[in-house]
C-alpha positions in Angstrom: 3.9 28.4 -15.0 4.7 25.6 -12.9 6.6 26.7 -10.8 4.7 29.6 -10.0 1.7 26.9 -9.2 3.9 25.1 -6.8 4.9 28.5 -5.2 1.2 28.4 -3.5 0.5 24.7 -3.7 1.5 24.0 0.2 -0.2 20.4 0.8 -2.8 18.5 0.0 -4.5 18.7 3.2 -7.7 20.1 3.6 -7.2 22.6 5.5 -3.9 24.6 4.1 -3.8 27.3 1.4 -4.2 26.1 -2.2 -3.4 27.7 -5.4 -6.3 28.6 -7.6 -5.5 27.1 -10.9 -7.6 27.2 -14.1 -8.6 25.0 -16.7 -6.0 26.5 -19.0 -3.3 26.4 -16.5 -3.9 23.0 -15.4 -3.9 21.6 -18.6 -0.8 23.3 -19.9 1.1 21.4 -16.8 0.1 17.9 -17.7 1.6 19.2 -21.4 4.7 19.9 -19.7 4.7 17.0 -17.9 3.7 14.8 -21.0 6.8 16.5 -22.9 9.7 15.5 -20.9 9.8 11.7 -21.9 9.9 10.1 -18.6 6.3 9.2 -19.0 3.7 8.3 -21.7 -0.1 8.8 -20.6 -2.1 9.5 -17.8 -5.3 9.7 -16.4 -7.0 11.4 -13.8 -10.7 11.8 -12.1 -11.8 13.5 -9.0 -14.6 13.3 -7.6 -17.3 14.3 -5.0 -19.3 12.0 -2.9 -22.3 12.8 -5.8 -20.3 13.7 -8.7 -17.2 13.3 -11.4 -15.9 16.8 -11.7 -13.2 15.0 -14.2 -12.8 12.1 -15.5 -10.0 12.1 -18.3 -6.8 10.7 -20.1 -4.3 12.2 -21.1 -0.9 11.4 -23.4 -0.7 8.1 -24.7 -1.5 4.3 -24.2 0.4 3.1 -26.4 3.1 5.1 -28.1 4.5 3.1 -30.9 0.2 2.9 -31.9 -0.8 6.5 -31.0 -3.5 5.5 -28.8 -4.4 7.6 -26.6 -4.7 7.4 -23.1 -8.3 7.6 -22.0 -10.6 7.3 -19.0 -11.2 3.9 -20.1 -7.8 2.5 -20.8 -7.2 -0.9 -18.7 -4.2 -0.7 -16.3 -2.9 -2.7 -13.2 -3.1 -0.7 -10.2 -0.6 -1.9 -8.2 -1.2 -1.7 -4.3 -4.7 0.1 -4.6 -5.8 -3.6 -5.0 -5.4 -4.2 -1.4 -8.2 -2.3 -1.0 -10.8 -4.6 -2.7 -9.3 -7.5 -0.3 -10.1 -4.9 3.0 -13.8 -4.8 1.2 -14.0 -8.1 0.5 -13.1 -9.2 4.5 -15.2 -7.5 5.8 -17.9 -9.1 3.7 -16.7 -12.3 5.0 -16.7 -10.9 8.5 -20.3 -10.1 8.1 -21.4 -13.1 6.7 -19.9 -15.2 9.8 -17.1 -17.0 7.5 -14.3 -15.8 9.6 -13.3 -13.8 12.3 -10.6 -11.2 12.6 -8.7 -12.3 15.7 -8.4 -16.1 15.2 -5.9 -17.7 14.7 -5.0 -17.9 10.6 -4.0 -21.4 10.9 -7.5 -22.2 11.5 -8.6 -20.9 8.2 -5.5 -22.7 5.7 -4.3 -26.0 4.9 -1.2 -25.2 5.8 0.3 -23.6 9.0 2.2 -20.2 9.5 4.2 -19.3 12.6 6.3 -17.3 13.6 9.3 -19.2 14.2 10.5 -15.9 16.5 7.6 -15.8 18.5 6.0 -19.4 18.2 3.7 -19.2 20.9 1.6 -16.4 19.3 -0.7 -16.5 16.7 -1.0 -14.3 13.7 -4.5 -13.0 12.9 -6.2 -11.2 9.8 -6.2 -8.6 12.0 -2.6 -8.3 11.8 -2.0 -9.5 7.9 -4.7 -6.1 7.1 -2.6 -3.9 9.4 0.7 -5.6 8.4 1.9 -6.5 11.6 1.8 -9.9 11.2 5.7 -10.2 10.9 6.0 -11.8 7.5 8.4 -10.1 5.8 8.9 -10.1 2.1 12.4 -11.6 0.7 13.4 -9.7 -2.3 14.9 -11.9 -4.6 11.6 -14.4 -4.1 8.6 -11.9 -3.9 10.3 -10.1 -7.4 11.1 -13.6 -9.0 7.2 -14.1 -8.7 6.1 -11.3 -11.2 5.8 -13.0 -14.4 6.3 -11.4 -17.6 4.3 -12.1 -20.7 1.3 -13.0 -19.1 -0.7 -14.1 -15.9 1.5 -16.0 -13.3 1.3 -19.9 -13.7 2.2 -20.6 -10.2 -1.0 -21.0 -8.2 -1.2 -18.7 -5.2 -1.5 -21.5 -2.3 1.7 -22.9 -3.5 3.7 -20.2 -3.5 2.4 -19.3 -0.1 3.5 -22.5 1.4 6.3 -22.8 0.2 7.4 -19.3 1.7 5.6 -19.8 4.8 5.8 -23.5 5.6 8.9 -24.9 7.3 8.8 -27.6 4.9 8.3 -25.2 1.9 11.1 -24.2 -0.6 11.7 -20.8 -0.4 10.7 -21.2 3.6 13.8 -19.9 6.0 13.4 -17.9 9.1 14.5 -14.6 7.8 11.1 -14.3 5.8 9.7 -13.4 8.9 10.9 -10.6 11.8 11.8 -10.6 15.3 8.9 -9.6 16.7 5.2 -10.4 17.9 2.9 -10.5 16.1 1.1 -6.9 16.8 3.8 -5.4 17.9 5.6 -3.8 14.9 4.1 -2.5 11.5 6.3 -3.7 8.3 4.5 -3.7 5.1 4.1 -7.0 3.2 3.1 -8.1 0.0 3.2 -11.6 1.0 1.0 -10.9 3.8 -1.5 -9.4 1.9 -1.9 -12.2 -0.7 -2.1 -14.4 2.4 -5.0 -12.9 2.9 -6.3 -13.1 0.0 -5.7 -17.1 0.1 -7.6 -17.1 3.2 -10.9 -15.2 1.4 -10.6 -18.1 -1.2 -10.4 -20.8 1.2 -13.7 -19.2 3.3 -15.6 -18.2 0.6 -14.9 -21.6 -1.4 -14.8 -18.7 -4.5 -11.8 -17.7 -6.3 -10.9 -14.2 -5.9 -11.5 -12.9 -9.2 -15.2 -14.7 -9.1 -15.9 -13.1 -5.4 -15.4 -9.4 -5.8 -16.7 -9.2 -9.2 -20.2 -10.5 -7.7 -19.9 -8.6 -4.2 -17.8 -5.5 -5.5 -18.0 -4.9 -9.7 -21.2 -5.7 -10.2 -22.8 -3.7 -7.8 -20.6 -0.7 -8.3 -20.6 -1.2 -12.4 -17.3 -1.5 -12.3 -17.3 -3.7 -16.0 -14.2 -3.1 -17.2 -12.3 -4.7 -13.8 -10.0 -7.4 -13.7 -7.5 -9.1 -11.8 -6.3 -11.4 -14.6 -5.0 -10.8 -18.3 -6.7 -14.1 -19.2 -10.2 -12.3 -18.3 -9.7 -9.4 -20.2 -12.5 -9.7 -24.0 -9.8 -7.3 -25.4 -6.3 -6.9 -24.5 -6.0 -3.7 -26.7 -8.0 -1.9 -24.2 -4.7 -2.9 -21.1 -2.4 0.2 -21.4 1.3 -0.4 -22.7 4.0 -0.3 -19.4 6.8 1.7 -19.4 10.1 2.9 -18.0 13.0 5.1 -18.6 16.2 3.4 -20.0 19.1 5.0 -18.0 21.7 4.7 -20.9 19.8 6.8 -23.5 17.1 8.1 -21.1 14.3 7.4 -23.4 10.9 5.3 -22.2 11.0 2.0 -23.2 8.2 -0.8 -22.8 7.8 -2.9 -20.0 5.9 -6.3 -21.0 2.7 -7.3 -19.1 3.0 -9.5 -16.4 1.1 -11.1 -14.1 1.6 -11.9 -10.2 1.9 -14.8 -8.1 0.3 -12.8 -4.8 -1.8 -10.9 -6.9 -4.9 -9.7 -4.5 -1.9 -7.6 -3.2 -1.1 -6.0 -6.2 -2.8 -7.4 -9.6 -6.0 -5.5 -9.9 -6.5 -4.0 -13.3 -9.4 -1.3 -13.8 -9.8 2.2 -15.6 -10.5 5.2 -13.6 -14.2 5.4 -15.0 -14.3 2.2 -12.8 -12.4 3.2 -10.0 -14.2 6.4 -9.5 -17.4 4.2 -9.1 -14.8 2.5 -5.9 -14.1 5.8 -4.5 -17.6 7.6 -4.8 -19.0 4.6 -2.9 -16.5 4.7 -0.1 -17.1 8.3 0.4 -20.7 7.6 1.1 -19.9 5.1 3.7 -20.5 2.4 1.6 -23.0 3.3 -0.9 -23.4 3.5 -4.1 -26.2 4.8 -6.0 -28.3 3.3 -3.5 -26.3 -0.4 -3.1 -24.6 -1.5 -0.5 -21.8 -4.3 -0.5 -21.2 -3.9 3.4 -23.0 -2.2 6.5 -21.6 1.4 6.9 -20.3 0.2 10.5 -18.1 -2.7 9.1 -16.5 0.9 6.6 -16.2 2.3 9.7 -14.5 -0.3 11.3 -12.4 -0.6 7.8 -11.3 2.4 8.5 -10.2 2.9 12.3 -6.8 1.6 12.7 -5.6 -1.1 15.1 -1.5 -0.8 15.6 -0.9 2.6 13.6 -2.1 5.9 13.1 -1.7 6.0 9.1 -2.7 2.5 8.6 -6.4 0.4 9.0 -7.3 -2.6 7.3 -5.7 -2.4 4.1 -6.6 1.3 4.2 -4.0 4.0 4.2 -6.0 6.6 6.5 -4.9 10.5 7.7 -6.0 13.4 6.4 -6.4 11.5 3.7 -7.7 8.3 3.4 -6.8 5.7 0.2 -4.0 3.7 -1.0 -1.4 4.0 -3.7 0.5 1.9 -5.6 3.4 1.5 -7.5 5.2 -1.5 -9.8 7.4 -2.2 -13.1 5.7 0.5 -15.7 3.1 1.9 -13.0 2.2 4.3 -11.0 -0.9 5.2 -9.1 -2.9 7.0 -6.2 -6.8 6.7 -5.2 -8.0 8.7 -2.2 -10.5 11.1 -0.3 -10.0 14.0 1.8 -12.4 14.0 4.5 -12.4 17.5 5.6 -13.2 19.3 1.7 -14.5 15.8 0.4 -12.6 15.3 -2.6 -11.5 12.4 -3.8 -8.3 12.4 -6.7 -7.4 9.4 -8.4 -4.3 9.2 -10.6 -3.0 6.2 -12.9 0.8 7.1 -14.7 2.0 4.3 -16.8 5.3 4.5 -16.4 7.7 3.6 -12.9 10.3 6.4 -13.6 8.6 9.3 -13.3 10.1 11.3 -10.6 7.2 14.3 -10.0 4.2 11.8 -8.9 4.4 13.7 -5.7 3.8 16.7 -7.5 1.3 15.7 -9.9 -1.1 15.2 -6.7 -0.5 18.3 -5.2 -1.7 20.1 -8.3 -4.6 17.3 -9.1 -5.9 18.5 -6.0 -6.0 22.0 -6.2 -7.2 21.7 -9.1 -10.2 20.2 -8.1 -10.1 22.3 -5.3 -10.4 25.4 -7.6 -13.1 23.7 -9.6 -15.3 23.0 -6.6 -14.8 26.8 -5.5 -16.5 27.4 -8.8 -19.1 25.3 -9.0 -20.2 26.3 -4.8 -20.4 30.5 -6.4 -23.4 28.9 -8.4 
């Protein structure tokens, strides 16, 4: 059967054939899927710009427990949490506590240069269209995940030590030959720079900020961006990954980051259907607004690539995934048939993600060609 799906499943853009797939069909997949070990639960939504046409878990949680994997089971969602920090400055923005094109030096206690390109600034502008140049060292940006619970190391100090020439892990390999502006390279780093700077502006901490601007607003109650905020850890989804020896999932502990705005976000996709229903009104949500529909806009429009905004992967599609030890996930709209898909896997080995989505969204394709015949 699923091969016959994929057969007519050509892309997920909006304006390409799709496979009509049933209830039945769709369902039997995610069994298959489910079956082959390489991951333990799931759950999925999509959604309308008025409407949750599903909203729903499926495998397990937690294996060794049997609990299943539901629509509210907690899990970090790895890079979509960049998102919430492109929200969240433009908040700022609007409120007059900073300004995308000055200089970020102006905003820390600390300074960050270049040492490439020393006579040029870098900007939030660049750190949300990661251009800034910062570049993320392996062996220090992995050694700050730490397992067994949130990350003891407070974010400033980490930052400054990677990005101060009098810092620890500081050399001038963590950032790139170039200008700022001039060349997109993702970064972690950069993003929980970012992030610093909200704190600093806002005099809030970031956990404090969005869930008065951004959770509350949206209902969004079962949001967190630390382990140590969560009433009920039994509720946080169990990590895993495939052992290579005896190719069998085994569990991944939880962990917390050091950078966490650009990666540490833990919600359920009841909550994060809420997130994506509101940006696919332009910014509102039963009625609420956290910023002017102008500042979405300009949220949206890139600045120095075609596929990237302000923390905002945009195209055809326009979201962010994510991916980290024991996770995988996806949130995003399509403007053109206005469907939104969001998809949470907890496990890092599974190898069809890719073609999960493509099927997600004709399925909800199909459903919305049903519901428009009545």
């Amino acid at each position: 059967m699923k091969n016959s799906i994929l057969a007519l499943s050509l892309s997920i853009s909006g304006n390409t054939i799709f496979s009509q797939i049933t209830a039945e069909e769709f369902n039997h997949y995610i069994k298959t899927e489910l079956s082959k070990g390489t991951i333990a639960g799931m759950g999925i939504a999509i959604v309308t710009n008025d409407s949750i046409l599903l909203s729903k878990g499926y495998g397990y949680a937690d294996i060794q427990n049997k609990i299943p994997f539901s629509n509210n089971t907690i899990i970090n969602i790895a890079s979509i949490s960049k998102s919430f920090i492109g929200v969240s400055i433009m908040y700022a923005m609007e409120n007059n506590l900073l300004d995308l094109d000055n200089n970020v030096n102006e905003l820390l206690s600390f300074n960050v240069i270049n040492p490439h390109s020393p006579d040029q600034f870098i900007t939030l502008r660049h750190l949300m269209g990661h251009t800034s140049g910062i570049k993320d060292e392996d062996t220090i940006y992995k050694a700050s995940y730490h397992y067994g619970g949130d990350s003891p190391e407070l974010l400033a100090v980490f930052l400054e030590d990677y990005l101060s020439p009098d810092g620890k892990h500081y050399t001038e390999n963590n950032f790139i030959y170039s200008k700022p502006g001039e060349t997109y390279l993702y970064s972690n780093i950069g993003a929980g720079l970012a992030g610093h700077i909200l704190e600093s502006v806002t005099g809030k901490p970031l956990n404090v900020l969005t869930r008065e601007i951004i959770f509350k607003p949206l209902e969004m109650d079962d949001t967190y961006w630390f382990l140590s905020e969560m009433p009920d850890l039994s509720k946080h989804s169990k990590l895993y990954k495939v052992e290579k020896n005896t190719n069998t999932l085994i569990e991944i502990e939880l962990y917390g980051l050091t950078t966490y705005p650009d990666g540490g976000l833990r919600t359920t996709i009841s909550d994060l259907s809420n997130y994506l229903i509101w940006i696919m009104n332009k910014g509102s949500f039963k009625g609420r607004s956290i910023i002017k529909s102008s500042s979405v806009a300009e949220m949206l429009t890139p600045d120095y690539s075609n596929s990237y905004a302000k923390f905002w992967e945009i195209g055809e599609r326009i979201g962010h995934g994510g991916w980290d030890p024991g996770v995988t996930t996806e949130m995003y709209y399509i403007p053109e048939d206005q469907l939104g898909i969001i998809i949470f896997v907890n496990s890092s080995s599974y190898k069809n993600f890719t073609e999960l989505g493509r099927i997600v969204h004709d399925y909800g394709k199909s459903i919305l060609k049903i519901t428009d015949n009545f």
